[in-house]
Backbone as XML, in Angstrom:
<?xml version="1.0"?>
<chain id="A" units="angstrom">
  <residue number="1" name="UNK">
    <atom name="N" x="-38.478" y="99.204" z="-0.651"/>
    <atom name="CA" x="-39.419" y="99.323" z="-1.741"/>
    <atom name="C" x="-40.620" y="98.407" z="-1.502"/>
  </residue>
  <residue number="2" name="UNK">
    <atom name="N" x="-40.420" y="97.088" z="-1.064"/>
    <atom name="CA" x="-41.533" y="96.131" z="-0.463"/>
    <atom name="C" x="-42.501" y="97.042" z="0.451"/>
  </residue>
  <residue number="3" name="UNK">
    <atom name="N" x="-42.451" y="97.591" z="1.475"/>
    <atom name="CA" x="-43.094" y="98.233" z="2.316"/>
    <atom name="C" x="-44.395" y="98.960" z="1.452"/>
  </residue>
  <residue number="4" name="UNK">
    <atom name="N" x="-43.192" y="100.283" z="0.598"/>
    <atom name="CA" x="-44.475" y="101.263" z="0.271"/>
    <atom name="C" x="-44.885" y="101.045" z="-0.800"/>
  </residue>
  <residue number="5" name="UNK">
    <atom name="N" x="-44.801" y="99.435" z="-1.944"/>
    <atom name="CA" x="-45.299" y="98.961" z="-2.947"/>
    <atom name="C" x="-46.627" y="97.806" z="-2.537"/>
  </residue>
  <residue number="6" name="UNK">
    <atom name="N" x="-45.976" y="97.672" z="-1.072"/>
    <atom name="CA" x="-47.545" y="96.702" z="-1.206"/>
    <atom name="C" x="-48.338" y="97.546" z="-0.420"/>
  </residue>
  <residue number="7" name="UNK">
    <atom name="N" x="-48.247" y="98.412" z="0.655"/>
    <atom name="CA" x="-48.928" y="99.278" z="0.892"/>
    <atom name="C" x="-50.007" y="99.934" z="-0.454"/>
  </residue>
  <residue number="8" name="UNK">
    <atom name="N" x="-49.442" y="100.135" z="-1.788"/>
    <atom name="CA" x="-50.043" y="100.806" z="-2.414"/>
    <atom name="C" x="-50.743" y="99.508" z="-3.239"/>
  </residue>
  <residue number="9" name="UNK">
    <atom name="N" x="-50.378" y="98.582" z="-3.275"/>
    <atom name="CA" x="-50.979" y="97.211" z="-3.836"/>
    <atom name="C" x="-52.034" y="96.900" z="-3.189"/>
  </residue>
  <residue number="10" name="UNK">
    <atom name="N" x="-52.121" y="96.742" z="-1.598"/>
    <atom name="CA" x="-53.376" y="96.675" z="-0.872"/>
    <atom name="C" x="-54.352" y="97.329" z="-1.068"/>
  </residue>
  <residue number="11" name="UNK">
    <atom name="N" x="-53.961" y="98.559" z="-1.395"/>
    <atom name="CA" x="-55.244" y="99.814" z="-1.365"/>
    <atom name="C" x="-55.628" y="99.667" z="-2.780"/>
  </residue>
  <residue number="12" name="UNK">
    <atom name="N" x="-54.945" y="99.231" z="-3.779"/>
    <atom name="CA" x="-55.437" y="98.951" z="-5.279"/>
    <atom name="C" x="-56.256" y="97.420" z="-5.019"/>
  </residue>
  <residue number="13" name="UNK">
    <atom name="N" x="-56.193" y="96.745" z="-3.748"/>
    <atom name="CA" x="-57.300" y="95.440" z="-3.363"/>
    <atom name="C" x="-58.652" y="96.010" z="-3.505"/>
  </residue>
  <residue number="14" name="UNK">
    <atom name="N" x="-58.634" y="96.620" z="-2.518"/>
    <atom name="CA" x="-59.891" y="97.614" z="-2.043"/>
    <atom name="C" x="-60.922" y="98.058" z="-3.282"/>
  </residue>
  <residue number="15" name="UNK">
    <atom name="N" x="-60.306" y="99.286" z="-4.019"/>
    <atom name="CA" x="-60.602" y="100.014" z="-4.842"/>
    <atom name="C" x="-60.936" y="98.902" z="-5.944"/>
  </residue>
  <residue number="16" name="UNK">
    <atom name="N" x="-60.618" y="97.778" z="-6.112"/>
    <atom name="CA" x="-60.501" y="97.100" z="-7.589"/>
    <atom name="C" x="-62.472" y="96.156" z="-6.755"/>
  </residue>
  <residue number="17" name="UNK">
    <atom name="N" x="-61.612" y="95.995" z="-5.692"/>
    <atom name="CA" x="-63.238" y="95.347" z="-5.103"/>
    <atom name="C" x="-64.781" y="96.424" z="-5.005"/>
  </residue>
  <residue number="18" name="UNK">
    <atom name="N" x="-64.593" y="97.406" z="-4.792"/>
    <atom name="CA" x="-65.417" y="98.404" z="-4.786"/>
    <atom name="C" x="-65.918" y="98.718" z="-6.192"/>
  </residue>
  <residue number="19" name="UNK">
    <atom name="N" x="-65.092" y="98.746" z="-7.245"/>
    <atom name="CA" x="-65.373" y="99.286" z="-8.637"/>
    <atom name="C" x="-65.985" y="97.945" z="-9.405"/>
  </residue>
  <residue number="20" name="UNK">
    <atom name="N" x="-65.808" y="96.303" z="-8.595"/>
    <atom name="CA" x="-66.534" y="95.761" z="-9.044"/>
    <atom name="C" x="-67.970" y="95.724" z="-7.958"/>
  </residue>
  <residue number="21" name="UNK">
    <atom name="N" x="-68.470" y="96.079" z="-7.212"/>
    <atom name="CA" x="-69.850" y="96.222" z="-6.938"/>
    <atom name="C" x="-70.105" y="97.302" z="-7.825"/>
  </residue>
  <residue number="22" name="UNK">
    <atom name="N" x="-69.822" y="98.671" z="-8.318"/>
    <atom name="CA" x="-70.211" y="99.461" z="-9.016"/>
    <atom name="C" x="-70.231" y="99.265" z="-10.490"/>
  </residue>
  <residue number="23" name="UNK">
    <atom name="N" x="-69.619" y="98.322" z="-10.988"/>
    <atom name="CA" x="-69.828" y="97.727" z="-12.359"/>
    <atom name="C" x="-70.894" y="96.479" z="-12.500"/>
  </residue>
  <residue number="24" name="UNK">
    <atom name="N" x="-71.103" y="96.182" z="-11.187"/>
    <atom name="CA" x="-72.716" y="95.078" z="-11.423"/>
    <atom name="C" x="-73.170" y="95.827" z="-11.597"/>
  </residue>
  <residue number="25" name="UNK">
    <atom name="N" x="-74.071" y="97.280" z="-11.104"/>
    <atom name="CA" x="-75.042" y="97.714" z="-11.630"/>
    <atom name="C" x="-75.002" y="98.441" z="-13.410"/>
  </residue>
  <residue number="26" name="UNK">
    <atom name="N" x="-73.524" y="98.511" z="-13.994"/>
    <atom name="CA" x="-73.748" y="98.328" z="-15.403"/>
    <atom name="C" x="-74.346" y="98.265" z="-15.868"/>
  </residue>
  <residue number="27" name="UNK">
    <atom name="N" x="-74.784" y="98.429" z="-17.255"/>
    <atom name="CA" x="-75.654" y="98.002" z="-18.318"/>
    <atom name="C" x="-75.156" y="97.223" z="-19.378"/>
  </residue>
  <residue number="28" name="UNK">
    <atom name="N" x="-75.446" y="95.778" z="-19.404"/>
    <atom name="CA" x="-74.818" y="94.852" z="-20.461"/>
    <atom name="C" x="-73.459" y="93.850" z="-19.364"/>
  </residue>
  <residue number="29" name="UNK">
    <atom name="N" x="-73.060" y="94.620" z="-18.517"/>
    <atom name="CA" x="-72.144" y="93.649" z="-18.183"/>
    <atom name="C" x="-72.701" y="92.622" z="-16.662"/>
  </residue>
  <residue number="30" name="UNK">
    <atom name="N" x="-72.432" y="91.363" z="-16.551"/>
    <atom name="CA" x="-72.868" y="90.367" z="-16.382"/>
    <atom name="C" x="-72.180" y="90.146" z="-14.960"/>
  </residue>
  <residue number="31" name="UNK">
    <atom name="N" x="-72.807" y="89.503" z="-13.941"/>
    <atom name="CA" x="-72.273" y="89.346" z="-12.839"/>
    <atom name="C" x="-70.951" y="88.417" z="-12.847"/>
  </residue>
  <residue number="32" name="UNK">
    <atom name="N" x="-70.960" y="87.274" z="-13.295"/>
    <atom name="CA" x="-69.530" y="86.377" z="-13.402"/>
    <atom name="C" x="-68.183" y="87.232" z="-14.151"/>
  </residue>
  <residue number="33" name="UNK">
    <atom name="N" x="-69.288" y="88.277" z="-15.401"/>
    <atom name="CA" x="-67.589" y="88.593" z="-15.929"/>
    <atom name="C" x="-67.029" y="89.555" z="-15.127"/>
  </residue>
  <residue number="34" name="UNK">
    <atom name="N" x="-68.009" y="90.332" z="-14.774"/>
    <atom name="CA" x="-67.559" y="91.726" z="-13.712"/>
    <atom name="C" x="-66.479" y="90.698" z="-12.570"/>
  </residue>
  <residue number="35" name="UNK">
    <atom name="N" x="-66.765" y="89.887" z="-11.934"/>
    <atom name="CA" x="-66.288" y="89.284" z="-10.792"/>
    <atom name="C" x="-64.951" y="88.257" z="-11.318"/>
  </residue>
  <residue number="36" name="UNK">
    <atom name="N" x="-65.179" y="87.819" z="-12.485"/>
    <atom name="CA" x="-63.638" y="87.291" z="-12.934"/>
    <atom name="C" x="-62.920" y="88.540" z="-13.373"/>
  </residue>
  <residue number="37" name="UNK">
    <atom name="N" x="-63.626" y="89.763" z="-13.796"/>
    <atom name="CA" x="-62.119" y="90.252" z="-13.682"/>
    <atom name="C" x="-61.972" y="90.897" z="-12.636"/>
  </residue>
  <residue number="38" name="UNK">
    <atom name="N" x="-62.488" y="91.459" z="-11.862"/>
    <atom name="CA" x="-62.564" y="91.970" z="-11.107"/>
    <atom name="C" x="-61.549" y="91.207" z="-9.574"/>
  </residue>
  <residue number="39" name="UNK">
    <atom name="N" x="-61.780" y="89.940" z="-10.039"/>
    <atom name="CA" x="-61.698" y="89.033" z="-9.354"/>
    <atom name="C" x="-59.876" y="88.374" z="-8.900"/>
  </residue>
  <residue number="40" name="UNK">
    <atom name="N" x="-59.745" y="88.487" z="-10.839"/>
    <atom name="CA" x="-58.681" y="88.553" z="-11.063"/>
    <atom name="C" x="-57.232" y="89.970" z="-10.550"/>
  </residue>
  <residue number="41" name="UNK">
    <atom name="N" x="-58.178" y="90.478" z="-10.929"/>
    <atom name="CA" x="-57.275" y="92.285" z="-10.441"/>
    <atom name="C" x="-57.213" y="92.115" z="-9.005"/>
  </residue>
  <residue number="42" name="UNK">
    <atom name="N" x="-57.860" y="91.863" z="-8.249"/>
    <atom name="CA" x="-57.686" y="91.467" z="-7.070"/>
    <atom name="C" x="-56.385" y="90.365" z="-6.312"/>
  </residue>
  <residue number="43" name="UNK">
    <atom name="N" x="-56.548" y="89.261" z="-6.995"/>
    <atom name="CA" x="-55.695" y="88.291" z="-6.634"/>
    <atom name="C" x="-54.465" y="88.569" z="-7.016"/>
  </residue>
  <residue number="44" name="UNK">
    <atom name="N" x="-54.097" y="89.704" z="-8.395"/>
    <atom name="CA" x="-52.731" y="89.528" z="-8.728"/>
    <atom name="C" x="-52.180" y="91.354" z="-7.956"/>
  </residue>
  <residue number="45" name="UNK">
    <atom name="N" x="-53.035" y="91.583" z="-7.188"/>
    <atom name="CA" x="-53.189" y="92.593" z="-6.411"/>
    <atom name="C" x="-52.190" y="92.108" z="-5.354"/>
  </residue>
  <residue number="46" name="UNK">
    <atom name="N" x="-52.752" y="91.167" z="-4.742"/>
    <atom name="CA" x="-52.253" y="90.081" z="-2.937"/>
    <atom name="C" x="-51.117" y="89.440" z="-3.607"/>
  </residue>
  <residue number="47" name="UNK">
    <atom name="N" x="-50.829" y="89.002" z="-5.021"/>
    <atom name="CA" x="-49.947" y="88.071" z="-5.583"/>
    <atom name="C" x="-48.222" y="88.948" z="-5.222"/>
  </residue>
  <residue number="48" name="UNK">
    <atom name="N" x="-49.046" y="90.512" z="-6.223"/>
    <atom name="CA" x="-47.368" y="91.216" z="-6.269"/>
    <atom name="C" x="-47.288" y="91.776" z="-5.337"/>
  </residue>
  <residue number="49" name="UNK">
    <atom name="N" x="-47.994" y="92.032" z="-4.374"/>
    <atom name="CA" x="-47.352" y="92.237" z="-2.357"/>
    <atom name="C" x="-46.295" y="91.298" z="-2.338"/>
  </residue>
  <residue number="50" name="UNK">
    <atom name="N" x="-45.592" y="89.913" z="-2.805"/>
    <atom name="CA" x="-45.025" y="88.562" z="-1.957"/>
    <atom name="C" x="-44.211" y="88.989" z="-3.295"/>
  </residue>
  <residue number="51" name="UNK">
    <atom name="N" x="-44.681" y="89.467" z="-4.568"/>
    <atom name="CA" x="-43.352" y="89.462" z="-5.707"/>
    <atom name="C" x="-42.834" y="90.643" z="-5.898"/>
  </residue>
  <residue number="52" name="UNK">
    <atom name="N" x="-43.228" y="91.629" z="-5.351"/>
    <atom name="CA" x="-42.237" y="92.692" z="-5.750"/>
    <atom name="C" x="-40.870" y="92.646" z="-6.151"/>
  </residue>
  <residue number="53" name="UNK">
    <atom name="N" x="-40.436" y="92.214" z="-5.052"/>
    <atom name="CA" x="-38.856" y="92.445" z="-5.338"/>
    <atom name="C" x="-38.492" y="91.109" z="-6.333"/>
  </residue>
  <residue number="54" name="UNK">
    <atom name="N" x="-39.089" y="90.289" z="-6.642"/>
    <atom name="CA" x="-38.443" y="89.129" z="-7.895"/>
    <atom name="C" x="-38.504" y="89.975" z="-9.194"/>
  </residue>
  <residue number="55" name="UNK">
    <atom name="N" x="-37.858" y="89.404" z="-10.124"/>
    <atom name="CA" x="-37.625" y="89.442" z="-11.403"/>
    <atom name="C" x="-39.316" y="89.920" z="-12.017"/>
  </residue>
  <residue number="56" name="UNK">
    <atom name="N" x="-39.528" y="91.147" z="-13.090"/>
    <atom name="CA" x="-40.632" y="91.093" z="-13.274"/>
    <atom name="C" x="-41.799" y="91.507" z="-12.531"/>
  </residue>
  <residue number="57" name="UNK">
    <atom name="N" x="-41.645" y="91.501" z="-10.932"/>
    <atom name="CA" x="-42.825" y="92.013" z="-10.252"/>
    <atom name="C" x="-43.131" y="93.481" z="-10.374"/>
  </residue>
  <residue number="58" name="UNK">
    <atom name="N" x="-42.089" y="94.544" z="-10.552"/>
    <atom name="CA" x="-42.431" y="95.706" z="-10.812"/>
    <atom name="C" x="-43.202" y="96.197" z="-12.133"/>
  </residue>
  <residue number="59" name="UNK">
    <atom name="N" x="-42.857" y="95.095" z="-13.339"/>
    <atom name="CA" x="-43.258" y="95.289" z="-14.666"/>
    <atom name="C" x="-45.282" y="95.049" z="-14.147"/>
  </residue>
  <residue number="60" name="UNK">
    <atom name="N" x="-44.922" y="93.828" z="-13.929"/>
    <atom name="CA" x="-46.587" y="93.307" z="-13.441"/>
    <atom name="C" x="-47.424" y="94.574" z="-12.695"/>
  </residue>
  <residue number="61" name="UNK">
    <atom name="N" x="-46.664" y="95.057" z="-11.672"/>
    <atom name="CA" x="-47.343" y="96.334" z="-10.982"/>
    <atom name="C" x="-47.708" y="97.200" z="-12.255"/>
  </residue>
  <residue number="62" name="UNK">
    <atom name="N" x="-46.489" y="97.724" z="-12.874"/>
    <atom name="CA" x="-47.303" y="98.061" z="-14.261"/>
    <atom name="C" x="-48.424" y="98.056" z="-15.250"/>
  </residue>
  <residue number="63" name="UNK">
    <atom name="N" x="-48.326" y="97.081" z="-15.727"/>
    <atom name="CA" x="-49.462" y="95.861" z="-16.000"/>
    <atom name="C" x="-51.019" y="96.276" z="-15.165"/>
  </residue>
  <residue number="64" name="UNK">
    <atom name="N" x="-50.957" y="96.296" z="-13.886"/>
    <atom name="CA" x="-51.987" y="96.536" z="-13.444"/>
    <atom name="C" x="-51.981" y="97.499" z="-13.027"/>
  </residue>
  <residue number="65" name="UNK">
    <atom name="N" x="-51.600" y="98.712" z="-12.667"/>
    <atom name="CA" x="-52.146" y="99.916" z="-12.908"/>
    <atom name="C" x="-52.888" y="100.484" z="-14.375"/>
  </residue>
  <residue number="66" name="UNK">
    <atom name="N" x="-52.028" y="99.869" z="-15.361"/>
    <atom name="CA" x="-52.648" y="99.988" z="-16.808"/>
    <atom name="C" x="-54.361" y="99.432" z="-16.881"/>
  </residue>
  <residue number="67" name="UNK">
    <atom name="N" x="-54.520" y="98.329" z="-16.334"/>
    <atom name="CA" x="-55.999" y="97.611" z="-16.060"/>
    <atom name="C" x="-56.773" y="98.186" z="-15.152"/>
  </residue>
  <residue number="68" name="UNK">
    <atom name="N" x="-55.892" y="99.145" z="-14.241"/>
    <atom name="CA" x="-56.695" y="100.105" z="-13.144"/>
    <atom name="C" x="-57.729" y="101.338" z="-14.223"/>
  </residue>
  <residue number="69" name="UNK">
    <atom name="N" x="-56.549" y="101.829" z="-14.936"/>
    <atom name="CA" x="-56.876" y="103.316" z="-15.952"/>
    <atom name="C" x="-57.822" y="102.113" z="-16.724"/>
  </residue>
  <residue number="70" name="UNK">
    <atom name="N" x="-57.870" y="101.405" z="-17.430"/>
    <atom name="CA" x="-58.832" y="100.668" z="-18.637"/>
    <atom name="C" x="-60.008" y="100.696" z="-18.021"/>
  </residue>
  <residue number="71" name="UNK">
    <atom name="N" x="-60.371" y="100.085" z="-16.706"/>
    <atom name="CA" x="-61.163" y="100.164" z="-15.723"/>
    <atom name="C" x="-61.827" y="101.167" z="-15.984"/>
  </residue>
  <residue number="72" name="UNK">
    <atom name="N" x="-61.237" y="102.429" z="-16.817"/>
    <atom name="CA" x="-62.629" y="103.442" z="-16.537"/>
    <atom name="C" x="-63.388" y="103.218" z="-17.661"/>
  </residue>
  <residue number="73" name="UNK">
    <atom name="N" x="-63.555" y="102.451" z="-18.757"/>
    <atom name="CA" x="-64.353" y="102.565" z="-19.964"/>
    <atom name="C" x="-65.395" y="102.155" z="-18.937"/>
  </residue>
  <residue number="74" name="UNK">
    <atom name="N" x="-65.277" y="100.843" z="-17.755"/>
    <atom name="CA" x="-66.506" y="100.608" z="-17.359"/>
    <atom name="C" x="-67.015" y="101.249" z="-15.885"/>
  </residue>
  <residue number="75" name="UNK">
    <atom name="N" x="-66.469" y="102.026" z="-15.334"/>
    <atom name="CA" x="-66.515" y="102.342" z="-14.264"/>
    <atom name="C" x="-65.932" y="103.530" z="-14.919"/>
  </residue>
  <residue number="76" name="UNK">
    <atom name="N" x="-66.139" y="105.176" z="-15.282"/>
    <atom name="CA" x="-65.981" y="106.118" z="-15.698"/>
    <atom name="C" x="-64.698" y="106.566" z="-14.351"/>
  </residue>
  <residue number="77" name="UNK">
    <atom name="N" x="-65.158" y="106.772" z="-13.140"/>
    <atom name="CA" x="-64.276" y="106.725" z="-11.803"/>
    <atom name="C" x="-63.087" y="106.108" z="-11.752"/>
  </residue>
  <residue number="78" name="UNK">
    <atom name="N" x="-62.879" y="105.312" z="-12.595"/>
    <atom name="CA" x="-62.247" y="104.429" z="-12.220"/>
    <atom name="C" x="-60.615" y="105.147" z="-13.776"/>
  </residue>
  <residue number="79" name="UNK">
    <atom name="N" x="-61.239" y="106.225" z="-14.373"/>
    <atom name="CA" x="-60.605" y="106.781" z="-14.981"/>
    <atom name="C" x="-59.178" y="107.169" z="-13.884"/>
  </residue>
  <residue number="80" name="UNK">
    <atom name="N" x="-59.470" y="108.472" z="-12.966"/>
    <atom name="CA" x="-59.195" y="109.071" z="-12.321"/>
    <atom name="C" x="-57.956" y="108.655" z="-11.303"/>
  </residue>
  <residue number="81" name="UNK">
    <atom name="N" x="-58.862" y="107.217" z="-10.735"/>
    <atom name="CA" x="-58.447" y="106.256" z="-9.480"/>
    <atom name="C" x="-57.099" y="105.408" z="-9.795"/>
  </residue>
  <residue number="82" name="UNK">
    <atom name="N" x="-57.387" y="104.956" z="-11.388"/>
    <atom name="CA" x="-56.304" y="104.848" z="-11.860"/>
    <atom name="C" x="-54.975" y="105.313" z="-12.345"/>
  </residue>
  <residue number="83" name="UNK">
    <atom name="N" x="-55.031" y="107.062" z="-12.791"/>
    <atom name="CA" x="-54.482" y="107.559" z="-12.609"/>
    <atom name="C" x="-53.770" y="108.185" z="-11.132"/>
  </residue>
  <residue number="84" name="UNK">
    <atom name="N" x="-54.319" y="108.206" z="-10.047"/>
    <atom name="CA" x="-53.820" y="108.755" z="-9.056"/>
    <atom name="C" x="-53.122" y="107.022" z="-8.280"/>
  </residue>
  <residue number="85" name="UNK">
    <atom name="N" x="-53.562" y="106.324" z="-8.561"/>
    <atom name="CA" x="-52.962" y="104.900" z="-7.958"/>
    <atom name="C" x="-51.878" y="104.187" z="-9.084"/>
  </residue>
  <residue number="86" name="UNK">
    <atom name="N" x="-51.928" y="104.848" z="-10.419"/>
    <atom name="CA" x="-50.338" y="104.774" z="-11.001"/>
    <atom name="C" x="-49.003" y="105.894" z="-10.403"/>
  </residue>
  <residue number="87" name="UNK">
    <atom name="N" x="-49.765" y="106.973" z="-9.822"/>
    <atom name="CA" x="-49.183" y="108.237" z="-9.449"/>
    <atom name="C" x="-48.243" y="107.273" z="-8.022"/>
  </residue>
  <residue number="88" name="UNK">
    <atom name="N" x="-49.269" y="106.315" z="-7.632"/>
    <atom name="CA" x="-48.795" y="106.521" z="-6.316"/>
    <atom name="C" x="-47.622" y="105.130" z="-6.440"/>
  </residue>
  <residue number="89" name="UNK">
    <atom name="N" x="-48.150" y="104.057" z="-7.478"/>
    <atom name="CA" x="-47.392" y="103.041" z="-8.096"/>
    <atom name="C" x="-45.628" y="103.598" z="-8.319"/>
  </residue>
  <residue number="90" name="UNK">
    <atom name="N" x="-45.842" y="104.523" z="-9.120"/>
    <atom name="CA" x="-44.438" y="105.200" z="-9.671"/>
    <atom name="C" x="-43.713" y="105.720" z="-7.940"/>
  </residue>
  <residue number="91" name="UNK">
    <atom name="N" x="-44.509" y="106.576" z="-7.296"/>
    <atom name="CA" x="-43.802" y="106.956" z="-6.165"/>
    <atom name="C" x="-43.163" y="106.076" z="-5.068"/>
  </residue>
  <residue number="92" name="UNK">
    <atom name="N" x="-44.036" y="104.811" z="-4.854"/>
    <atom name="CA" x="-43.605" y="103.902" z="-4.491"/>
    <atom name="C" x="-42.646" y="103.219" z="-4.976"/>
  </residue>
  <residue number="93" name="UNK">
    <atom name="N" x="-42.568" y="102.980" z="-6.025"/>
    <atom name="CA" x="-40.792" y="102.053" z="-6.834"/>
    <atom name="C" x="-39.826" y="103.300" z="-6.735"/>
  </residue>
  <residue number="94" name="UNK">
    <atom name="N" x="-40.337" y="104.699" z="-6.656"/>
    <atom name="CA" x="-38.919" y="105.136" z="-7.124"/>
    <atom name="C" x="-38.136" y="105.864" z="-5.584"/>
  </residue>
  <residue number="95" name="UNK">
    <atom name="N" x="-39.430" y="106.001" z="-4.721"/>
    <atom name="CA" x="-38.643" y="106.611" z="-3.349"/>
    <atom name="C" x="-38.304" y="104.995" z="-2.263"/>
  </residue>
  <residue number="96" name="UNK">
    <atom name="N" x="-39.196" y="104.211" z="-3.149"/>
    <atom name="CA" x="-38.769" y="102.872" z="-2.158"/>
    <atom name="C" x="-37.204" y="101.948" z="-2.849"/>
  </residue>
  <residue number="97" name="UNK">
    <atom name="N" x="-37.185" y="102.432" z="-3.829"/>
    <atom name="CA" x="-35.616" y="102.198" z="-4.365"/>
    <atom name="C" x="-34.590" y="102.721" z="-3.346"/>
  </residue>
  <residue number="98" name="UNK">
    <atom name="N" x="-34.947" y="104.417" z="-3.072"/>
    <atom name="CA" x="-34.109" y="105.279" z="-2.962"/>
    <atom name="C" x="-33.699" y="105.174" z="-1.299"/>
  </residue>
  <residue number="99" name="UNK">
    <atom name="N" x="-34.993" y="103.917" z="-0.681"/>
    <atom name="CA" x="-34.838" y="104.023" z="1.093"/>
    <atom name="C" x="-34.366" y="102.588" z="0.656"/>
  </residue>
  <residue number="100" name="UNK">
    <atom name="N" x="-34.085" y="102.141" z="-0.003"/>
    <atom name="CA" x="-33.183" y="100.761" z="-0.186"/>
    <atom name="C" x="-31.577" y="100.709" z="-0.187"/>
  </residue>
  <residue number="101" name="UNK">
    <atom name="N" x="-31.357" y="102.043" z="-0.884"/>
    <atom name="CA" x="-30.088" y="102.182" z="-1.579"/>
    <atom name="C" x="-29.848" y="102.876" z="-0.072"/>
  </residue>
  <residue number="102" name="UNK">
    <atom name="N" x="-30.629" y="103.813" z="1.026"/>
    <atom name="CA" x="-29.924" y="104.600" z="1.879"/>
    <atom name="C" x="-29.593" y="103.395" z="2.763"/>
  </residue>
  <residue number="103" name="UNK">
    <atom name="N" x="-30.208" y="102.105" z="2.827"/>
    <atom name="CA" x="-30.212" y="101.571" z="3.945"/>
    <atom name="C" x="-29.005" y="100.567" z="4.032"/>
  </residue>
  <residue number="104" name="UNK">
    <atom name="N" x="-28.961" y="99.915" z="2.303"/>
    <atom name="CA" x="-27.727" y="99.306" z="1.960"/>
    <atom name="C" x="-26.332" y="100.217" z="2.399"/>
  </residue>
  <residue number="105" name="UNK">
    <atom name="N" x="-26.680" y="101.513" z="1.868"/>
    <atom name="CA" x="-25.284" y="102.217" z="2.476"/>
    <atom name="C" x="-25.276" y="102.302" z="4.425"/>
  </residue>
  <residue number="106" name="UNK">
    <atom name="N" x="-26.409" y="102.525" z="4.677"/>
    <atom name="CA" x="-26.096" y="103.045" z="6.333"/>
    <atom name="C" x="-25.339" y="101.365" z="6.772"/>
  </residue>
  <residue number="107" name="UNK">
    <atom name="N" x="-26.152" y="100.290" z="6.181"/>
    <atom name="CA" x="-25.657" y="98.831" z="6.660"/>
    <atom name="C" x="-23.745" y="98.798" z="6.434"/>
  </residue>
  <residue number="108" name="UNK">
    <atom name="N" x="-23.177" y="99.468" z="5.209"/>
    <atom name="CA" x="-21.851" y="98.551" z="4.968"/>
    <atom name="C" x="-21.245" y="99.961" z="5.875"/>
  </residue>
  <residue number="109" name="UNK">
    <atom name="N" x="-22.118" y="101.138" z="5.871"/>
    <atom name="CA" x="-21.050" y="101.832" z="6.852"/>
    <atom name="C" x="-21.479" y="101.415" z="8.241"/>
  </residue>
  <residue number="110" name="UNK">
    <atom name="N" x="-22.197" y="100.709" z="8.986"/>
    <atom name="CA" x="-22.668" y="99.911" z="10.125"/>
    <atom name="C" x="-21.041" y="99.182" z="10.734"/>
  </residue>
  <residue number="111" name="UNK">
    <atom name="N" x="-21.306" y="97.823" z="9.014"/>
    <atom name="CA" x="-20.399" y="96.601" z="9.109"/>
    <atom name="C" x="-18.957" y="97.344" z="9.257"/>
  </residue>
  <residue number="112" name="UNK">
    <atom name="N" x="-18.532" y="98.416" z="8.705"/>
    <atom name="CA" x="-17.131" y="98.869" z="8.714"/>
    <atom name="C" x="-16.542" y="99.762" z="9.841"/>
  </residue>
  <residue number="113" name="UNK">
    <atom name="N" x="-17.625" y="99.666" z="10.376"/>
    <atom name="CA" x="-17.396" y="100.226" z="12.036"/>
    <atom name="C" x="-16.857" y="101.993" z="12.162"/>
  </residue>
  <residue number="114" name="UNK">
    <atom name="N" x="-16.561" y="102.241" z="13.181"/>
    <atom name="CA" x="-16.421" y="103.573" z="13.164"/>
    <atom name="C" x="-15.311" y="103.777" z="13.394"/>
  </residue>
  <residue number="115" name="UNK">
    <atom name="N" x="-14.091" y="103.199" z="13.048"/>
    <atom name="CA" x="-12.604" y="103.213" z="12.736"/>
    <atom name="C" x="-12.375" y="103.192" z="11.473"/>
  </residue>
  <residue number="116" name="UNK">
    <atom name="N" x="-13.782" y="103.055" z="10.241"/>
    <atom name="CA" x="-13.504" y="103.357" z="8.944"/>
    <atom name="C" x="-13.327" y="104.716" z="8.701"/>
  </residue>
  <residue number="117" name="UNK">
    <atom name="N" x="-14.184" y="105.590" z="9.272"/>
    <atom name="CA" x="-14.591" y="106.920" z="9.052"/>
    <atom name="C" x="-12.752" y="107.375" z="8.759"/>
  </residue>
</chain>
């Protein structure tokens, strides 16, 4: 699940950095706030790559895909981006569960050798 959750965490780096150059040119919103949050979405971007698998890191992935979709009041694009990068959020926890659980099993039938069979 680590693999194809920060894979999809990295690429939500990118996109969160891009949608803040496209929210400086805004109207009304301000270079420091665009860049603290912007700034912020970023860092807890690189943060839950290293927390996934703890207590809570999947909720947080949550969390920020939700701030991805909010993202579009100011970045209209950012409607969309968020939806298809929660799409890809969900696919990642639930097929990277599912190559966890195959691998735990291929391992204890590994350890039990082939005189278990």
């Amino acid at each position: 699940m680590r693999t194809l959750c920060a894979s999809t965490l990295i690429g939500e780096f990118f996109v969160i950095g891009f949608a803040g150059l496209v929210a400086m040119k805004a109207d009304g919103a301000s270079m420091g706030a665009v860049w603290a949050v912007c700034g912020a979405g970023m860092l807890l971007s690189l943060l839950l790559c290293g927390m996934i698998t703890r207590p809570g890191g999947v909720q947080l992935g949550w969390a920020l895909q939700i701030a991805l979709i909010a993202g579009g009041f100011v970045v209209p694009a950012m409607f969309f981006l968020g939806v298809v990068f929660a799409g890809l959020w969900w696919a990642s926890v639930h097929f990277g569960r599912k190559v966890d659980e195959a691998k735990a099993r291929w391992a204890q039938e590994a350890s039990a050798g082939p005189d278990a069979a």
